[in-house]
N, C-alpha and C positions, 0 to 999 in steps of 0.2 A: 504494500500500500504506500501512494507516495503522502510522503510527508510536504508539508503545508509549509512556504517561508514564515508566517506569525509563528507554528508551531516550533519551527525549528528554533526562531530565537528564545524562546522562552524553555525549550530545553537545554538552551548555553546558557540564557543565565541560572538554570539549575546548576551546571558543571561548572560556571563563575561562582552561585553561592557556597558550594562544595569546597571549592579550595579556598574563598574568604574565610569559611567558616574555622579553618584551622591555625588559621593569625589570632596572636593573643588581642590584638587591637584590628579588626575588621575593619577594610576600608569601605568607603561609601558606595554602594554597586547602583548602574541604572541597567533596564534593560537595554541590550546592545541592539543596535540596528542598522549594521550591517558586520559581512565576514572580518572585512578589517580590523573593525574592532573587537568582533570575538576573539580573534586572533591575536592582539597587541595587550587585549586584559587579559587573557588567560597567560600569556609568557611574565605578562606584569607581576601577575598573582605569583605563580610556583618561583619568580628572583624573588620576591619578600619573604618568601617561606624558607626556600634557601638560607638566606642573610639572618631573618629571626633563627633557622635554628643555630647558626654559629654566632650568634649573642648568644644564645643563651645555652649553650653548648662550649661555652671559651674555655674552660678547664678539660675539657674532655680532650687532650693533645695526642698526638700519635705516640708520646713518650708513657702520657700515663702519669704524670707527674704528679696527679693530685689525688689522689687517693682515693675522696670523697665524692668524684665527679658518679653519676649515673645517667650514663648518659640515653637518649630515646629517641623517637623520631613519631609522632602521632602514636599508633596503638602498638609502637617497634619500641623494646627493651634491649639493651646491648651490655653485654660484660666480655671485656676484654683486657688485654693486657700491650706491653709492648709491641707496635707495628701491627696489632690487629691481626697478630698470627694466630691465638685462637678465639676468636672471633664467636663468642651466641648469641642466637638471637632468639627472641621471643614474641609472638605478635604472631598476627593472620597472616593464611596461606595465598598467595597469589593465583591460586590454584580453589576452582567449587568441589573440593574434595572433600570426603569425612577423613577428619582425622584419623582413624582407624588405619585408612590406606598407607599412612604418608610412613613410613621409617624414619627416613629424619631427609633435611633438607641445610644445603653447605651453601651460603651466597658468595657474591665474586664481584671484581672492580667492573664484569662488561658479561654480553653474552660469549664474546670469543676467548676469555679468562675462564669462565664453566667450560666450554667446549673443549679448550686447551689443556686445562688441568686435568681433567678427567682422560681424557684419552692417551696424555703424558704417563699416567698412572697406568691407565690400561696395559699399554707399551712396554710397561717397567711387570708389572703381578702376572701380565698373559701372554710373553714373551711369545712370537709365532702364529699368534693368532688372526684368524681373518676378518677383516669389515667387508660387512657387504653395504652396499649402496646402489640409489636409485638413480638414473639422470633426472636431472634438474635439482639434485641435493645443494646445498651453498657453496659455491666455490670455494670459500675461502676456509671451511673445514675438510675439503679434500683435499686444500691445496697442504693442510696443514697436516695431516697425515702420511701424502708422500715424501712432505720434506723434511717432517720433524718426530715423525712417529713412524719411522721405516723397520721397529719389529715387529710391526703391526702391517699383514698384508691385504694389500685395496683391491675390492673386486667391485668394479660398478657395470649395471645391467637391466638386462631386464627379467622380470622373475621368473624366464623359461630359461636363462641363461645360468641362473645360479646352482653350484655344482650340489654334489652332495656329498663328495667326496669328505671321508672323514677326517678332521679335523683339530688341533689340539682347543680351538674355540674356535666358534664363529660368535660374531655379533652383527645385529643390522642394525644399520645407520638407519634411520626413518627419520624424514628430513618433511617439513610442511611446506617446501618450496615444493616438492614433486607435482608430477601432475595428476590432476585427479583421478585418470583410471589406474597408474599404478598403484595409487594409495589405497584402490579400493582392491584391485588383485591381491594385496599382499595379506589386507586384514581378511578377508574371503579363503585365503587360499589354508587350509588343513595339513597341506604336505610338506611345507617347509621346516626344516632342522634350525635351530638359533639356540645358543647359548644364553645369549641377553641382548636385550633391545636398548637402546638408546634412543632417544624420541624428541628431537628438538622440535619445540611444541611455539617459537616463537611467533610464526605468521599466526597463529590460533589464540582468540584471548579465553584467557581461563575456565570462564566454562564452556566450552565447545563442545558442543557433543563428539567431535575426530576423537579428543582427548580422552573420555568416556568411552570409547570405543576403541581404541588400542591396550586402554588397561583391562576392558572386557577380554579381548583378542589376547592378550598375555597373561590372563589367567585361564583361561581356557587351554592355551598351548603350554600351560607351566614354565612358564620363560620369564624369570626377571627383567623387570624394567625400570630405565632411570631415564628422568627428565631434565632436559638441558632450554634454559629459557635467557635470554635476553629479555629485561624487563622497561627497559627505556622508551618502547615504542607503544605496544598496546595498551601499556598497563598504566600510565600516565596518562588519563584523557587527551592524548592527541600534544602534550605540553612538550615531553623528553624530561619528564623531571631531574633524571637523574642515569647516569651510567650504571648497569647491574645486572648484577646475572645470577641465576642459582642451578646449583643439580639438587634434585629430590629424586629419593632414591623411594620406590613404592614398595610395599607391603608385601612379601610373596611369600616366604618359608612352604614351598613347593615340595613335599617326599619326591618327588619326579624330577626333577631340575639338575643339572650336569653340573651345576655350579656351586657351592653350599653354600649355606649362609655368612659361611665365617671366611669364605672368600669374597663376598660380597663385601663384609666387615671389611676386611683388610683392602681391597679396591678403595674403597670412602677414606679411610686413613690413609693411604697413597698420595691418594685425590686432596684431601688436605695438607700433606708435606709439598705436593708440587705447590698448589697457593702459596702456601709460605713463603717457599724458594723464588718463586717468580714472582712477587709480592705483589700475588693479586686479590688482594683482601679487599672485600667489600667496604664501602665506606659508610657508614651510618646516616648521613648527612645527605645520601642519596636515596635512600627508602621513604616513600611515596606519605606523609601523614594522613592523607583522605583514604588512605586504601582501607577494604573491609568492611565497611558501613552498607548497610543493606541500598544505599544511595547512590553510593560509590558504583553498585553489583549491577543496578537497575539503569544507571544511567552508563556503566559501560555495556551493556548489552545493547542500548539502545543506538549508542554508537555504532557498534558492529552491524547491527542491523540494517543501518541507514548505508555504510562503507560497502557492505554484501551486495545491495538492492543499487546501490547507483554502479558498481562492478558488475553485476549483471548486463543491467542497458550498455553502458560504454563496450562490452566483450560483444553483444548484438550487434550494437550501430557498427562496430570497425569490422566485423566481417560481412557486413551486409557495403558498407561503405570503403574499401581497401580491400576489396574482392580482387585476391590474387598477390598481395603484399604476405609475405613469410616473416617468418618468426614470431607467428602470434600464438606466445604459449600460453597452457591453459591451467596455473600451477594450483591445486589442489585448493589453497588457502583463499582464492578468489581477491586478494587484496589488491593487484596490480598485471596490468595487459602490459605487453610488449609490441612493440611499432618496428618494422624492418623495413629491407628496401630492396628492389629488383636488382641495384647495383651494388654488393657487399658493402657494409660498412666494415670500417676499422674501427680501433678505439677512441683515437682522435676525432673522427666525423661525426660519432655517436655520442661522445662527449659533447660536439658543438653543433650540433643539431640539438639536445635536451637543453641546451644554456638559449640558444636562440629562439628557440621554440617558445621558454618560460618568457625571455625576455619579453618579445612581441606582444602574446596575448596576455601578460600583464599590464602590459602598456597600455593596452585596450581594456583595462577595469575588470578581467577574470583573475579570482586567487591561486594561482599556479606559484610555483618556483623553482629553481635549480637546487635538490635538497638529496641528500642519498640516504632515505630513508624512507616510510611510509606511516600510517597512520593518523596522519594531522588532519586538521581544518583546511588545508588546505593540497590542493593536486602537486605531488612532486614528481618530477623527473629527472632521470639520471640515465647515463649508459647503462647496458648488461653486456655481461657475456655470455652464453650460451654454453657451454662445455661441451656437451653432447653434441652438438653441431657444429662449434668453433665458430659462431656466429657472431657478431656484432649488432645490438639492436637499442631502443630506445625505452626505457621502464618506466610506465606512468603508473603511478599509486594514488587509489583512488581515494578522496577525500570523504571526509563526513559533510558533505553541504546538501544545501535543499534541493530536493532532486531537479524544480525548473531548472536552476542555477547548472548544475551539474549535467544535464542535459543540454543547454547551451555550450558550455565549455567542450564538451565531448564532441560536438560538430564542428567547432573553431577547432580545436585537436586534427581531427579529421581531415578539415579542409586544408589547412596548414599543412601539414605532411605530405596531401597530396599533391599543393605546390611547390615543397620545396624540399621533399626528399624522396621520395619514393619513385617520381618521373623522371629524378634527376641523372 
């Protein structure tokens, strides 16, 4: 159902009173009327929340020096000690999980400090062992596994490809960039062998039925599963609160499992000496205060909802409209289409076609920009690379705006491209 521009403002200033409300001195809010300003009060909001919490956080140092400091972050409790190397925390799950599921959960300075850490560990407790992976998983934990995690052997495929040869472990990569039918092949399929799953769940906001539905699929197959999340994008209404990342390690003690528990154990401790060493200790300061509130739960779904339904139309209009333009992948998480060209791109053209692109039709009053990330207020574009095809192409991530609004944008997109790159 599309969403109404009155209704949509009036939903931001919900997501504006959400993060005023956790300033000890709330500032003066009106409702906003237009994206502009949704956009420039909500970055306003999470720097003050920022800056209040290192006032009132000043003794809480990396040294630790003061004994007395306890230090928080909204419903986030932290004890730690020097450099943040053992790091707890206490406070709500990012995740609409029952606590029952969760075994415990390690945060990180970024999602690629989770992803890093843990697989560095892997490398070190499962010496030999194989990753499997999907095309279209993130480049840049594939690229980090053959260049930095080489006892650890990379098999990426497709899931008629995957051997079954036995092995000292296998683990699958399951990645939410993939695209949709293999995501759904793998959790369908019965016959596949895995050790333990790994499940970077970051294109998915927290309660995602995908997510629900892998840990369904890994209790069923008795396969331990751990979750790797970059929390900067979803999880922060569209702001970037903050750099972070966590692994949560789920619930399993499986009789059936190749793995045991106490190797599990020992991976999570691993997992925690690499943090250390590469000192990528969460920062306190970067855990979200609004998060958790049944508010918080209501109005990020609403976001997603709105980000889902204007990605559908735009993924419509450009193959209905760029009939015969390639590399328009269709990546599982539905957040973001890709724009190609009949003539390859490189990575320089695809760079300055996304920078040209924004520039232009923000010139003309659409909220667009040159941003390499997704989930905001507004439409971001950046290069991709393609892996699996060595393609160069253009990634627009679709925004939460009123779907008019974003319906117009989508045809300027459109028209644009098709003057000035695709014929080119």
């Amino acid at each position: 159902m599309m969403e109404s521009t009155d209704a949509y403002f009036d939903r931001k200033l919900e997501e504006l009173k959400l993060l005023n409300s956790c300033l000890a001195a709330p500032l003066s809010l009106d409702r906003p009327d237009s994206v502009d300003d949704v956009i420039r009060r909500k970055f306003q909001l999470t720097a003050a929340l920022r800056a209040a919490h290192e006032m009132q956080e000043w003794n809480a140092t990396e040294t630790a020096w003061a004994g007395s400091a306890r230090p928080f972050s909204g419903p986030f409790k932290f004890r730690y000690d020097y450099q943040r190397a053992d790091l707890a925390v206490e406070g709500p799950s990012f995740y609409a999980l029952d606590k029952r599921h969760v075994r415990q959960t390690i945060y990180t300075a970024s999602g690629m400090a989770a992803i890093a850490s843990l697989l560095l560990a892997l490398s070190k407790s499962m010496k030999g062992g194989e990753v499997v992976a999907l095309p279209g998983s993130y480049g840049e934990t594939l690229e980090l596994i053959d260049g930095y995690a080489q006892q650890l052997h990379l098999v990426i495929g497709s899931i008629e490809s995957f051997s079954t040869d036995n092995v000292s472990c296998r683990v699958l990569l399951l990645d939410s960039c993939i695209a949709s039918r293999d995501f759904g092949d793998v959790v369908n399929c019965g016959k596949l062998h895995f050790d333990l799953i790994i499940f970077d769940t970051t294109c998915f906001t927290g309660s995602s039925g995908r997510i629900e539905q892998v840990i369904r699929w890994s209790r069923r197959r008795g396969v331990p599963l751990i979750l790797v999340r970059s929390h900067n994008k979803l999880d922060s209404l569209g702001a970037e609160y903050g750099r972070l990342g966590s692994i949560t390690l789920i619930r399993s003690d499986f009789a059936t499992q190749r793995i045991p528990s106490s190797c599990l154990e020992e991976l999570m401790a691993e997992t925690r000496n690499a943090i250390r060493l590469l000192g990528n200790a969460a920062l306190p300061a970067h855990f979200p205060p609004f998060v958790g509130t049944s508010a918080y739960r209501r109005l990020t779904r609403r976001r997603m909802a709105s980000i889902l339904l204007n990605g559908r139309f735009s993924s419509r209009h450009f193959a209905l409209r760029l009939r015969g333009v390639p590399s328009q992948l269709q990546p599982v998480h539905g957040l973001y289409v890709t724009l190609g060209s009949r003539e390859p791109l490189d990575e320089a053209a695809a760079r300055q076609a996304a920078a040209a692109m924004s520039e232009e039709l923000s010139e003309v009053g659409f909220p667009i920009r040159h941003a390499g990330s997704f989930g905001f207020d507004f439409a971001a574009t950046e290069w991709f690379h393609d892996l699996t095809t060595d393609r160069y192409s253009v990634r627009i991530a679709v925004p939460d705006l009123p779907s008019s609004l974003w319906i117009d944008l989508t045809r300027a997109i459109g028209d644009w491209w098709l003057a000035s790159v695709s014929r080119s």
